[in-house]
Structure formats: C-alpha cells, structure tokens
GUKOL-277395 format. One record per residue (C-alpha): x, y, z; residue number from 1. Coordinates in steps of 0.05 Angstrom, whole numbers, plus 32768, in hexadecimal, padded with zeros to 4 digits. Example, Ala and Ser with C-alpha at 12.3 -4.5 7.8 and 13.67 -1.06 7.14 Angstrom:
BEGIN
<vodo xx="80F6" yy="7FA6" zz="809C" n="1"/>
<vodo xx="8111" yy="7FEB" zz="808F" n="2"/>
END
This chain:
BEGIN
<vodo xx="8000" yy="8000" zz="8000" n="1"/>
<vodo xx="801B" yy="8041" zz="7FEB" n="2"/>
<vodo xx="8028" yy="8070" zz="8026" n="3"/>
<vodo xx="8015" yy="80B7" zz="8031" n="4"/>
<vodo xx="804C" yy="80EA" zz="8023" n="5"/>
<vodo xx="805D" yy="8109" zz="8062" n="6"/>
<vodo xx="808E" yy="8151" zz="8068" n="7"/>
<vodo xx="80A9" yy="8170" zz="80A7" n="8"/>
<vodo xx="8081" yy="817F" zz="80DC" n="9"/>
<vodo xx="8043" yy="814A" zz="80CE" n="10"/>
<vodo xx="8029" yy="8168" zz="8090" n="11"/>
<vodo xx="800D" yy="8138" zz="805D" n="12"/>
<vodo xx="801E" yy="8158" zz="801B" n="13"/>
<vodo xx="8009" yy="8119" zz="7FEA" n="14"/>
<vodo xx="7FDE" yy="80E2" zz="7FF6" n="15"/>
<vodo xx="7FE5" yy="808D" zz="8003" n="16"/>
<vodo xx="7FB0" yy="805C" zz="7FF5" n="17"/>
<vodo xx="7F9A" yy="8060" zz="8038" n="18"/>
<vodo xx="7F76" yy="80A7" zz="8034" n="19"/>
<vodo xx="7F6A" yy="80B8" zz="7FE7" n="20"/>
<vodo xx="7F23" yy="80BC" zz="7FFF" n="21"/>
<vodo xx="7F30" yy="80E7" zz="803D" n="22"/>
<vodo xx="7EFE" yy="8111" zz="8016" n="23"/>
<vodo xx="7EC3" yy="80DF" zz="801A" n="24"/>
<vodo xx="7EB6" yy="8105" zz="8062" n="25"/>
<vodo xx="7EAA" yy="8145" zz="803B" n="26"/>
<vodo xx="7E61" yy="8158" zz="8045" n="27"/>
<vodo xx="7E26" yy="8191" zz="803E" n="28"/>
<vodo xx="7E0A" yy="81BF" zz="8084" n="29"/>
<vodo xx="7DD3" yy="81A7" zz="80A1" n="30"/>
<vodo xx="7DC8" yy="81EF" zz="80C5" n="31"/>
<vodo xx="7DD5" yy="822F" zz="80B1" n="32"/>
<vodo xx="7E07" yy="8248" zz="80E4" n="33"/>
<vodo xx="7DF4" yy="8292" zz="80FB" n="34"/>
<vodo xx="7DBA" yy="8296" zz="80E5" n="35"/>
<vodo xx="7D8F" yy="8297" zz="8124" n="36"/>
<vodo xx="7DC6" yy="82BF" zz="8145" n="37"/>
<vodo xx="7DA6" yy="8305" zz="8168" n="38"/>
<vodo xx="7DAC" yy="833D" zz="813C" n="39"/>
<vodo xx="7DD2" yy="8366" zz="816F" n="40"/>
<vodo xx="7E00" yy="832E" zz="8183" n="41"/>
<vodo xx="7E03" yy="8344" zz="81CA" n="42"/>
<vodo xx="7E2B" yy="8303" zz="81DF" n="43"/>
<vodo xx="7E69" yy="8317" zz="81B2" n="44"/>
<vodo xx="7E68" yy="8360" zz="81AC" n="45"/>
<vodo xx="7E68" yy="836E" zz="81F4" n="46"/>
<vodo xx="7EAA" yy="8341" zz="81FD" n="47"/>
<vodo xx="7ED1" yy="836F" zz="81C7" n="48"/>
<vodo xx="7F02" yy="83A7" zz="81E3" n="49"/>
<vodo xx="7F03" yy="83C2" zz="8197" n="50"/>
<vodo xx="7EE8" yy="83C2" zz="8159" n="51"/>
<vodo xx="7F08" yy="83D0" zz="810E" n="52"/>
<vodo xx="7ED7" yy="83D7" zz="80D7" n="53"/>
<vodo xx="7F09" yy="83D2" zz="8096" n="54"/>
<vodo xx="7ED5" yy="83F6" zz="8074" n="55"/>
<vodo xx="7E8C" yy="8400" zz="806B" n="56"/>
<vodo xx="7E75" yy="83C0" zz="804E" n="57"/>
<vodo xx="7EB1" yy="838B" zz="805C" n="58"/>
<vodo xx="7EE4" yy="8378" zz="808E" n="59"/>
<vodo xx="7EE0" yy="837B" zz="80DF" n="60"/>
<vodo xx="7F13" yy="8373" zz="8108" n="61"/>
<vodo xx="7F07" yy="8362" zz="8157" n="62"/>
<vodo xx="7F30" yy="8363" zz="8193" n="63"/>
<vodo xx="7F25" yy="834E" zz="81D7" n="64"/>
<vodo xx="7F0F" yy="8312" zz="81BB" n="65"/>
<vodo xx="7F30" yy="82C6" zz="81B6" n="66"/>
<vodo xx="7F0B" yy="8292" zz="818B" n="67"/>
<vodo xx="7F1E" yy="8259" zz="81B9" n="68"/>
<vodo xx="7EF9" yy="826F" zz="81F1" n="69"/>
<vodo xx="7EAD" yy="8283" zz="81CB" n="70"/>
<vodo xx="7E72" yy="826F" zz="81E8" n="71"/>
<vodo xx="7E46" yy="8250" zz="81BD" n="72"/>
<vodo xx="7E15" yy="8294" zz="81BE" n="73"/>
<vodo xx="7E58" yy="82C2" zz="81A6" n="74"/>
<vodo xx="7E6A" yy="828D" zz="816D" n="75"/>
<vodo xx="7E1E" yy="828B" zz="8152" n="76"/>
<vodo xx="7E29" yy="82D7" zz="8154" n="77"/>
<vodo xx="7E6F" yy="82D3" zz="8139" n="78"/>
<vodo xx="7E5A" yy="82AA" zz="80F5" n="79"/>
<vodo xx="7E1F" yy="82E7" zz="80E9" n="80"/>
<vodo xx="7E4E" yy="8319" zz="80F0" n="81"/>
<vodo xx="7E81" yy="82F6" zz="80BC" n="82"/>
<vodo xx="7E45" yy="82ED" zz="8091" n="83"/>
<vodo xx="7E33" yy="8335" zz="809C" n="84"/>
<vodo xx="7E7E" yy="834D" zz="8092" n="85"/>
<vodo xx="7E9B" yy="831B" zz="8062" n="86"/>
<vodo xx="7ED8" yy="831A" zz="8089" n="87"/>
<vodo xx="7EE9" yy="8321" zz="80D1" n="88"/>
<vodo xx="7F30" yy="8325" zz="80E7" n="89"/>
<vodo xx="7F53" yy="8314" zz="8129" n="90"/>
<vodo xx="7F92" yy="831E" zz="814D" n="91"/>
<vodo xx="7FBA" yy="82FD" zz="8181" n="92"/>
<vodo xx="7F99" yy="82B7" zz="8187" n="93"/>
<vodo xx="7FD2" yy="8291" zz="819C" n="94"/>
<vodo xx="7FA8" yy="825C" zz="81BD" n="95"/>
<vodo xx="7F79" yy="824E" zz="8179" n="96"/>
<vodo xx="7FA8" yy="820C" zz="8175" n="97"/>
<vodo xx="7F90" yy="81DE" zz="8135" n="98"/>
<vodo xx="7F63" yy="81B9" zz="8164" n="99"/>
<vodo xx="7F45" yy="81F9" zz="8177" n="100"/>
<vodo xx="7F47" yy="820F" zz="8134" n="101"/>
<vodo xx="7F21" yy="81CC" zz="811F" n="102"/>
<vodo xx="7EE9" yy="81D2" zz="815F" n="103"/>
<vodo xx="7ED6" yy="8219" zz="8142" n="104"/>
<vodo xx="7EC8" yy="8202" zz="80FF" n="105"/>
<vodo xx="7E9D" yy="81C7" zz="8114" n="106"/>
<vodo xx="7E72" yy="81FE" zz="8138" n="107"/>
<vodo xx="7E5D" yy="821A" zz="80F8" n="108"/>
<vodo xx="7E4F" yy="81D8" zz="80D1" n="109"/>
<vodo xx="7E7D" yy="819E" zz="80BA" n="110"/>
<vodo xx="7EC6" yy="81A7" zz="809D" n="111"/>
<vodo xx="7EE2" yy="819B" zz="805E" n="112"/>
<vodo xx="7F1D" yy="8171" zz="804F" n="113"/>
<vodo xx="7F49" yy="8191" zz="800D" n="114"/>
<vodo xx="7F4D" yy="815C" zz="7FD9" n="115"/>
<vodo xx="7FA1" yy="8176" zz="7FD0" n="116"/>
<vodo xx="7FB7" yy="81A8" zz="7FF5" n="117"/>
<vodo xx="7FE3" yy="818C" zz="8028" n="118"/>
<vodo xx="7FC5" yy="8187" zz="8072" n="119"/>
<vodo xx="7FCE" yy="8175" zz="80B5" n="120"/>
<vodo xx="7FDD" yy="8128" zz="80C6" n="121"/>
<vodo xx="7FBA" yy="8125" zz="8104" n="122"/>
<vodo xx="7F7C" yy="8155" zz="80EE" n="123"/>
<vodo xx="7F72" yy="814E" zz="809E" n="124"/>
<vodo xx="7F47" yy="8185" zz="80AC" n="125"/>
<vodo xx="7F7C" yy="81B5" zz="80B4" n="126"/>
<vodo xx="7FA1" yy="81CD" zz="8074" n="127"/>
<vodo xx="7FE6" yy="81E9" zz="807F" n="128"/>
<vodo xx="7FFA" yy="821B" zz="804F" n="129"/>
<vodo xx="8046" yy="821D" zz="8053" n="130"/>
<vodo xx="806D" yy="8246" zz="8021" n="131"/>
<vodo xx="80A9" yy="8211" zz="802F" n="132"/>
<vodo xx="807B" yy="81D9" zz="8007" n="133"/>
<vodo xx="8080" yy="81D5" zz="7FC3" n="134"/>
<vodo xx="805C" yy="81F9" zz="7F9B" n="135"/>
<vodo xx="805B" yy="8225" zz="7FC4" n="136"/>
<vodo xx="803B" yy="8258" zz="7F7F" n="137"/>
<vodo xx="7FF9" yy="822E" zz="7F8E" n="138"/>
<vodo xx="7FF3" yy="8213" zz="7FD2" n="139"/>
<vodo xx="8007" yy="8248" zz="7FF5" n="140"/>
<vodo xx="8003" yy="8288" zz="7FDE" n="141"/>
<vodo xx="7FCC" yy="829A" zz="7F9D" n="142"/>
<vodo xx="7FD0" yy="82DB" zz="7F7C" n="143"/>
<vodo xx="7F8B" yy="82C0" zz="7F57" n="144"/>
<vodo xx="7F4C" yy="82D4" zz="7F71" n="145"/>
<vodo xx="7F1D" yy="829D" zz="7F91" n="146"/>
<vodo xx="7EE2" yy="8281" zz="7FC1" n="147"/>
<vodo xx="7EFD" yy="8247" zz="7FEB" n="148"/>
<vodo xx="7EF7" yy="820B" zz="7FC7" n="149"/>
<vodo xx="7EB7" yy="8222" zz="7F98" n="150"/>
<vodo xx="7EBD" yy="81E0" zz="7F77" n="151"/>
<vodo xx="7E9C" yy="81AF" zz="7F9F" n="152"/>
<vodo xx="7E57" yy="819F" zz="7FAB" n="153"/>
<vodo xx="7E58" yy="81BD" zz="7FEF" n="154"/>
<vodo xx="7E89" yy="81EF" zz="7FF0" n="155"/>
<vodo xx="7EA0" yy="8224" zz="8029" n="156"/>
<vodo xx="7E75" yy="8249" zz="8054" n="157"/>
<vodo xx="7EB0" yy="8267" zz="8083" n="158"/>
<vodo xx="7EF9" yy="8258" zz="807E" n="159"/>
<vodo xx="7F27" yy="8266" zz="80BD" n="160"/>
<vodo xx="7F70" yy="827C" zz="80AA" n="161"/>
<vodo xx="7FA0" yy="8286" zz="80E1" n="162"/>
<vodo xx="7FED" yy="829A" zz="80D1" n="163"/>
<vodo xx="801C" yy="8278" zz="8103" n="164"/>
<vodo xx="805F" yy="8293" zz="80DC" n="165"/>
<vodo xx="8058" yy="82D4" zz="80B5" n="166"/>
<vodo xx="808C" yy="82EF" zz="8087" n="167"/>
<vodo xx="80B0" yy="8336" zz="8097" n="168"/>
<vodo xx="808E" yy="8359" zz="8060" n="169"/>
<vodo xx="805D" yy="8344" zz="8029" n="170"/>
<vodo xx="8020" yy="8310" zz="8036" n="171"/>
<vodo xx="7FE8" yy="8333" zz="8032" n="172"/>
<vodo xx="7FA7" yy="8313" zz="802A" n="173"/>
<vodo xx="7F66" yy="8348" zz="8004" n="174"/>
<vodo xx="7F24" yy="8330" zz="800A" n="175"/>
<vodo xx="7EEE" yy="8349" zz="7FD6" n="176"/>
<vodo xx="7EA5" yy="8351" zz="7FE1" n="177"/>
<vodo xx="7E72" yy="832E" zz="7FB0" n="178"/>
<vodo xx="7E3A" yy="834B" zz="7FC4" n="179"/>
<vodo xx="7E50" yy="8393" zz="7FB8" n="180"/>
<vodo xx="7E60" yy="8376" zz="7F6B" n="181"/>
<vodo xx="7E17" yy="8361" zz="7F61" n="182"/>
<vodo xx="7DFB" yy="839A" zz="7F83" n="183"/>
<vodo xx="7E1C" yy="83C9" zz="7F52" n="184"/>
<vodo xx="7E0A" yy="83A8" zz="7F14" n="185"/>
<vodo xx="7DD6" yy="83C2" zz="7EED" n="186"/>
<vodo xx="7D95" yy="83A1" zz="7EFF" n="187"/>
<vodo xx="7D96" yy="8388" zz="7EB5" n="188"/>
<vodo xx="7DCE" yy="8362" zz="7EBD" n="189"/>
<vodo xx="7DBD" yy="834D" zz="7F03" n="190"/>
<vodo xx="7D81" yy="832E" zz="7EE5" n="191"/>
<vodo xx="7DA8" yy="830F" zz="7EB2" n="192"/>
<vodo xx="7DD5" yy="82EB" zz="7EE1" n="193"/>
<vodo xx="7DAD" yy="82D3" zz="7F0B" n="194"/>
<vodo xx="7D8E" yy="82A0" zz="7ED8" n="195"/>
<vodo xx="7DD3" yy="8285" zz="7ECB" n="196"/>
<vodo xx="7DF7" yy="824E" zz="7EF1" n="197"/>
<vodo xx="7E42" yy="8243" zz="7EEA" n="198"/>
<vodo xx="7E6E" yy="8204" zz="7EE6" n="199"/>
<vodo xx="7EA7" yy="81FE" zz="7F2A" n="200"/>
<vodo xx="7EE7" yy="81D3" zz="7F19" n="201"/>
<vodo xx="7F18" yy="81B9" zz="7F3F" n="202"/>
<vodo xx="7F44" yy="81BC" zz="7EF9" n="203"/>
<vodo xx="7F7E" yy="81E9" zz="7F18" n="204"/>
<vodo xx="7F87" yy="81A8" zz="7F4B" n="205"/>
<vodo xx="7F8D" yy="8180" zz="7F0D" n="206"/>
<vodo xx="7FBF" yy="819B" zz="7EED" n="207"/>
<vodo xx="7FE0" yy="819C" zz="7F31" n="208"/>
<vodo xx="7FE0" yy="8151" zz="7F33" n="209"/>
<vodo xx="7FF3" yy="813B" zz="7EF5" n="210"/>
<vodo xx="8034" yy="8171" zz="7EF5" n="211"/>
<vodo xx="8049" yy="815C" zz="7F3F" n="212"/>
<vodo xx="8036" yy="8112" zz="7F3E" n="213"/>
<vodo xx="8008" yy="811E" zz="7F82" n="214"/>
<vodo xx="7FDA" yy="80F4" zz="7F9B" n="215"/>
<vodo xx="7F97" yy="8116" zz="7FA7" n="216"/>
<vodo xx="7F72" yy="8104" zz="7FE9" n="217"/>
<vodo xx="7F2E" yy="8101" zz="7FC2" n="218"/>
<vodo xx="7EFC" yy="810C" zz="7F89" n="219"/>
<vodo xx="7F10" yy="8151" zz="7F68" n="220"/>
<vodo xx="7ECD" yy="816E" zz="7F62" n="221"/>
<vodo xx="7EA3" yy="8196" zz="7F1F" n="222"/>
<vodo xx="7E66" yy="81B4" zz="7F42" n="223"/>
<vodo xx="7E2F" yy="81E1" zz="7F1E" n="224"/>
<vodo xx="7E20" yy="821B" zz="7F43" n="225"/>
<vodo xx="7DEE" yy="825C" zz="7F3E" n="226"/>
<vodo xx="7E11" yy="82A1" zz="7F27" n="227"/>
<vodo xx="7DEE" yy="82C3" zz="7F52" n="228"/>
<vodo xx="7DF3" yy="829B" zz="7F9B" n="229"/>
<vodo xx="7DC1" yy="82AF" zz="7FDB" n="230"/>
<vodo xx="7DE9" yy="82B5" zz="801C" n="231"/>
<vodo xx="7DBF" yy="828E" zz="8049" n="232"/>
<vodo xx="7DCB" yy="82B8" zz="8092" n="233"/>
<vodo xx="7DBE" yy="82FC" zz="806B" n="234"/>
<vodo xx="7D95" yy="82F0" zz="803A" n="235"/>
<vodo xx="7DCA" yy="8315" zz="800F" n="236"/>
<vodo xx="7DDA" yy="830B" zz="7FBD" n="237"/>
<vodo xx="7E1B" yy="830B" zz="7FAC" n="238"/>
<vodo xx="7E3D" yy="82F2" zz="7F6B" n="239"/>
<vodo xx="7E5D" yy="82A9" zz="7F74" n="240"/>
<vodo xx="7E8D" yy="82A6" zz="7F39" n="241"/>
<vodo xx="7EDA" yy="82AA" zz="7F3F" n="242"/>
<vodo xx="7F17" yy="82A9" zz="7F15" n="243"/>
<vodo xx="7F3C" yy="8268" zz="7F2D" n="244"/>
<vodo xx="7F07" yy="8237" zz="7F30" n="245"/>
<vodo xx="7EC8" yy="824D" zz="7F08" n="246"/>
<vodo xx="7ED7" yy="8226" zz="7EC1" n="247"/>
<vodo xx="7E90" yy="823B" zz="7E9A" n="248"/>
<vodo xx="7E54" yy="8265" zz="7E95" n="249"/>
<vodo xx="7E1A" yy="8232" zz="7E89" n="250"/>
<vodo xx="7DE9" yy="8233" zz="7E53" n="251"/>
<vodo xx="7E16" yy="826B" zz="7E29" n="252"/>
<vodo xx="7E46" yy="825F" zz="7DF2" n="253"/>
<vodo xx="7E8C" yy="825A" zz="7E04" n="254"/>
<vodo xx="7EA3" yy="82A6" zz="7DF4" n="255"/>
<vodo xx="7E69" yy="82BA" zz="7E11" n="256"/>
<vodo xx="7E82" yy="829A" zz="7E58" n="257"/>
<vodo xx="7EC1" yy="82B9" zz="7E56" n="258"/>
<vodo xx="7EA7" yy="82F7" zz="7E4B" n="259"/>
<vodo xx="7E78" yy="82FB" zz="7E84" n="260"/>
<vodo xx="7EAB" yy="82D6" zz="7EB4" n="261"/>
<vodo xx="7EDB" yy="830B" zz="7E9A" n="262"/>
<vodo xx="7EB1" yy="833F" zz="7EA9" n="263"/>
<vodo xx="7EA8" yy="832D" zz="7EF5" n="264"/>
<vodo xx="7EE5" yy="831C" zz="7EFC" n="265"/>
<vodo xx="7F05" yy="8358" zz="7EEE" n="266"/>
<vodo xx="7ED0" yy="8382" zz="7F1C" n="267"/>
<vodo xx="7EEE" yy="8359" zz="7F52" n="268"/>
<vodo xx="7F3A" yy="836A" zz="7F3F" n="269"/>
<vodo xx="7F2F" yy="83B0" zz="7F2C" n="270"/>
<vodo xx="7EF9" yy="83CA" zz="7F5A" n="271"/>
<vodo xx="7F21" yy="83DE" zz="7F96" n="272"/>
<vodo xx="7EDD" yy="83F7" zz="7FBC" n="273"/>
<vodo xx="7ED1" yy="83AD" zz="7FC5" n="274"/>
<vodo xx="7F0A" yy="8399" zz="7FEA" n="275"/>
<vodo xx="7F33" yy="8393" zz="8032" n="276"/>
<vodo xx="7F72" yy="8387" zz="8034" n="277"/>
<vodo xx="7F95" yy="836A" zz="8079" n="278"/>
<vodo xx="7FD9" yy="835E" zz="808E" n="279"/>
<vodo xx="7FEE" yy="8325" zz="80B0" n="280"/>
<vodo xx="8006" yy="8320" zz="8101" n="281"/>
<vodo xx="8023" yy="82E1" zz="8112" n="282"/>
<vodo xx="7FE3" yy="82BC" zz="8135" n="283"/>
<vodo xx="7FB7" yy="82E7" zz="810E" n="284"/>
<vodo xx="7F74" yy="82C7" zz="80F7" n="285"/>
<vodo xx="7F44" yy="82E5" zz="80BD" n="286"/>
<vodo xx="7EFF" yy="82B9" zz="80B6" n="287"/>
<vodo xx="7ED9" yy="82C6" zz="807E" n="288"/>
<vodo xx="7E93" yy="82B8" zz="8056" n="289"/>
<vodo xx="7EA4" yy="8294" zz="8018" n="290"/>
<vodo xx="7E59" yy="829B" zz="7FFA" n="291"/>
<vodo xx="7E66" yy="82E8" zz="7FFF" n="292"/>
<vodo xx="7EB2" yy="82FE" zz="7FEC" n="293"/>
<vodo xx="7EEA" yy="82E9" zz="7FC2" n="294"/>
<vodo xx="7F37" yy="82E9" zz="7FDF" n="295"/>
<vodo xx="7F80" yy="82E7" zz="7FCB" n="296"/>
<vodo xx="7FC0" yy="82E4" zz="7FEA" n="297"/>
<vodo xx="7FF5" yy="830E" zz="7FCA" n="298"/>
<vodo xx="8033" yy="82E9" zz="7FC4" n="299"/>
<vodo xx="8069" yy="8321" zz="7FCD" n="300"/>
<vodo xx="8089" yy="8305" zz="8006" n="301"/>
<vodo xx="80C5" yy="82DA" zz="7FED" n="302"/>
<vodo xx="80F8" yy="82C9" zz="8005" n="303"/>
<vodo xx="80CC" yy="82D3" zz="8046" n="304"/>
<vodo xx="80A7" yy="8297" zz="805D" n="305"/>
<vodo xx="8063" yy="828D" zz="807F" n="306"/>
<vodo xx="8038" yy="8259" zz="8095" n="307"/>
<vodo xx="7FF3" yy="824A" zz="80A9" n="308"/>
<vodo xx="7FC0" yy="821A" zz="80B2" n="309"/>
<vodo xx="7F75" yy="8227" zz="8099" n="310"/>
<vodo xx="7F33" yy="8202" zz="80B0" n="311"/>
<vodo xx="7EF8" yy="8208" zz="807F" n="312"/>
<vodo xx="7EB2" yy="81FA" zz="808B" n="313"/>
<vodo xx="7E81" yy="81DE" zz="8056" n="314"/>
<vodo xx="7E46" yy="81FB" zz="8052" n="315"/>
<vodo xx="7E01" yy="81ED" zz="802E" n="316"/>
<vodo xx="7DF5" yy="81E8" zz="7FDF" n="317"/>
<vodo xx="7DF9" yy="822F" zz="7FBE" n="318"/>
<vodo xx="7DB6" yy="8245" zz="7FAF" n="319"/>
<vodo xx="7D90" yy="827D" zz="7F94" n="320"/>
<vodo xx="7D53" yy="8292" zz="7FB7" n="321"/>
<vodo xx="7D32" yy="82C5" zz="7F88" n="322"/>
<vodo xx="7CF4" yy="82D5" zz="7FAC" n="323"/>
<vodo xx="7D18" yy="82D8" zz="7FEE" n="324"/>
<vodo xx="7D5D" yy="82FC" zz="7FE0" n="325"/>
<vodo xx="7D6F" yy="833D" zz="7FF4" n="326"/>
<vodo xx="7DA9" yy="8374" zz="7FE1" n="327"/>
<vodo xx="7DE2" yy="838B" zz="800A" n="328"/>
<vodo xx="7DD8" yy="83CC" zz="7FF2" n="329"/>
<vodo xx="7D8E" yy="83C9" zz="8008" n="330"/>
<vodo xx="7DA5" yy="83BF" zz="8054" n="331"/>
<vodo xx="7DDA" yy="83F6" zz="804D" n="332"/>
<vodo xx="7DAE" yy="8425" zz="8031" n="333"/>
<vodo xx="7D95" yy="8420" zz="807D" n="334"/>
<vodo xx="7DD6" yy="8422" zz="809E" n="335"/>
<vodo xx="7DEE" yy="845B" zz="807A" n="336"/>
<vodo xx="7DB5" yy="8482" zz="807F" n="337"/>
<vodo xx="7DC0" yy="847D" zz="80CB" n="338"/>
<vodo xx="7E09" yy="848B" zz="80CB" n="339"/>
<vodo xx="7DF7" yy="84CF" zz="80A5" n="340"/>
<vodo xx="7DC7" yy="84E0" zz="80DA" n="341"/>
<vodo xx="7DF5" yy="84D6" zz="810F" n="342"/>
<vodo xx="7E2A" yy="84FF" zz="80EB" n="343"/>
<vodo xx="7DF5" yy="8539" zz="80DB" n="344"/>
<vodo xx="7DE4" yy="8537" zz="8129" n="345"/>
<vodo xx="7E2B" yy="853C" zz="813E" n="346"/>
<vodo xx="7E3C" yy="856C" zz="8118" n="347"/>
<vodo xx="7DF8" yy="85A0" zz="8129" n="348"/>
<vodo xx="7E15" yy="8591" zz="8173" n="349"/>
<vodo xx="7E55" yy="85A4" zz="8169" n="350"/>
<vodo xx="7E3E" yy="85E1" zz="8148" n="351"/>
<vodo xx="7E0D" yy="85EF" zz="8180" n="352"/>
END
C-alpha cells in the first residue's frame, strides 16, 4: 500500500491509498449558522474593548475578544456579524491552537477536507499553507482572485485563517465584496444574471496533479451553481462567480461566457470601493463569508516566509431565492441615512 507523503512538522502534502477518499466526509449544513443570532448581538459586542470598521460595507476588526473562549450566544452572533461584514479580523489569539481552530468551525456547520492542498496529519481538517512547500505560487500564496473552494457541491460558508509565522514585509491578504458588485449593476443586467447558472471546476487542481505527480485526497469536484447566489443569514445577493475556479457561463455560447465572466471579474480587480485590505500580525485571524466576497493573497513577500493553517466550513447548496432576496444597498440606504443624521446633529450642537 502506497504511503502518504509526509514533510516536516506533520504535514501531509500528497496522498497514500489509505486516505484518497479523506474527502468522502465532505458534506452540506444542516443549519444555517447565525441566522437566529439577536440582531444586536449583545453577547459579543459587549465583550469587545474596540472596534475597526475597515470601511462602510466590509471588514471589522475586534479586540478584547479570543475565539477560544466564545460562548455559544457570542459565536451565533459572531457568524451574523461575518455574514453582515464579509470579513472580520482578529489579533493576538495565541491560544486558537488547530484544535481550537477545528472546535470553532464545527460551531458553524461541518468542515471541509481540501482534496490537495497539503494539511495537518493529525486534523485533515486543517490546511497548512506554508510558503516552504512546493509550489509554494499555488498553495500558498494566490495573486488570483477566488471564493474558497467554489467548486464543490457544498462549498464554504466561513473560512478561518490564522498566520502563525508572518513575513517582515509583504503578505497581504484584500478581501472584495460581492454584493456591492451586484448592487451596482444596472438592474438590466442584474436581471440578466440572475437567470444564469455557472459551471465550478476544480481544473487548476488538475493541472496541479498531473505536473507534480500528487496524489489527491479525493473526488476533484465540477458543480453548477447560480450567478447570482442568496446569502442565507442576510438575505443578501451577491454575485458568486470568480476568476480561478468558475470555468463557464451556462446556457451561452462560449465567447459569450468569457465575456460576462470577464466583465465581473474585472469589477472585482479594478473596483477599489469594494475592497479591504489587512496586514498580517503573527497569530492574527481574518474569518470571512465566502457566499458574499472574493479574496487574494498578494505574493510580494519572498524571500520572506509565512505560514498558516486555515479551517473551512461547508455550508448549504448555493441558491437563489428570487422572491425572498434582498440588496445590501437596500439595508444601507438605512444605515446611512442614520449616520447623516447623527452627523447633521453634531454638527447643529457644536454650532450651538
């Protein structure tokens, strides 16, 4: 029997006979973590010391808080608030160890297990993205913009990165919103879209095995998914395309594919108004909602090196809900309608 390949440190980089169907465990939600949380989440906002919007629409970052110690009321709150945010960002959690790491992502539904990238011996789970493993151009670092693993039949709800070694300079990881993409779209086009559906491959992983001879550790997925996808805890639409692992537009002729998947592709490159950027602490964790943003690292660090180890947690079929969807922009309009007041009332008593 043909053993696993094994590198420094217990990180299984290539697999044996014995767990080429480690990804047979992979499975849907059953629940829909978050989405019963209370609105004001009470239970985690009253434990932070400080609070870091990154801007309007995207991007929180909390202190006062370590994810190993939630209760089960702050992590409920914790998953609506990524869901609300698209990304929430942590520092200092020394003590998130990967069996930590693995006990928060169970909270929010079951956890996938990556059908190449190399992982953790003891916890599967755990994918260790070490820029000392070769290649390190595509499992460590990718200047491509994605959703986590968009290709299979259940694919990420939240993801949970945490950098244990972080290089000098360089490393950056951006983070794009999708639902600010849809919302500004004409409403012709949004209506277009959100007939389509769009074919996920795992073909990048592919090519990755046949040039480096690796054994996978399962079934590399194709999945059919909607354009336009519903995000289950807000009700939100957000565009659920991406540039690494969407291969089609369905139902179109081929040009016509790459031109719409160039198209929204580019809005998520070019549009800086869509995007966060965060810099790396060693023990730093980001969480994010796949169903609502895009990321990419930016490999500028060599000859630095980094490592971390990522947990991601598989959520429910994309769907779109058409009667039952709602806009980002139509809960901002709200928000910022509020903000101005506030700002208007500060400002007559100042004067006064």
């Amino acid at each position: 029997m043909a053993p696993s390949i094994v590198a420094e440190n217990s990180i299984v980089v290539s697999a044996g006979e014995q767990d080429q169907s480690l990804t047979d465990r992979n499975t849907f939600a059953t629940r829909v973590a978050g989405k019963g949380a209370d609105p004001e989440k009470k239970a985690l906002l009253s434990a932070v010391t400080k609070r870091i919007d990154y801007s309007p629409k995207i991007g929180t970052e909390l202190h006062g808080i370590q994810l190993s110690q939630l209760t089960e009321d702050q992590a409920e709150e914790l998953a609506a608030l990524i869901a609300e945010r698209g990304v929430v960002f942590f520092r200092d959690q020394d003590d998130l160890d990967n069996s930590e790491q693995v006990k928060l992502g169970k909270r929010w539904g079951p956890l996938h297990i990556h059908p190449l990238v190399p992982h953790n011996q003891d916890n599967p789970e755990v994918i260790v993205l070490d820029s000392r493993l070769s290649p390190p151009t595509r499992f460590n670092t990718n200047d491509s913009w994605h959703s986590d693993v968009s290709f299979e039949p259940a694919p990420a709800s939240f993801s949970i990165l945490k950098f244990e070694e972080i290089p000098e300079s360089g490393g950056d990881t951006i983070w794009s919103d999708a639902r600010t993409l849809y919302d500004e779209l004409s409403p012709a086009v949004q209506a277009f879209l959100e007939g389509l559906t769009a074919t996920h491959s795992s073909d990048i992983f592919k090519v990755l095995t046949q040039s480096t001879g690796r054994k996978t550790f399962g079934k590399l997925n194709d999945s059919v998914h909607p354009v336009v996808r519903t995000n289950p805890v807000t009700g939100h639409k957000s565009i659920y395309t991406n540039p690494v692992f969407t291969r089609e537009i369905n139902g179109v002729t081929a040009s016509e594919s790459k031109w719409i998947l160039d198209y929204l592709n580019n809005l998520v490159v070019q549009k800086l108004q869509y995007q966060v950027r965060f810099r790396w602490e060693k023990n730093s964790v980001a969480i994010w909602d796949n169903r609502s943003t895009y990321h990419t690292g930016i490999p500028d660090f060599s000859p630095f090196l980094r490592r971390g180890v990522r947990v991601t947690v598989s959520g429910e079929k994309p769907y779109f809900d058409k009667e039952n969807s709602t806009t980002q922009a139509q809960g901002w309009e709200v928000k910022a309608k509020a903000i101005i007041a506030k700002q208007e009332a500060a400002g007559a008593a100042k004067e006064a």
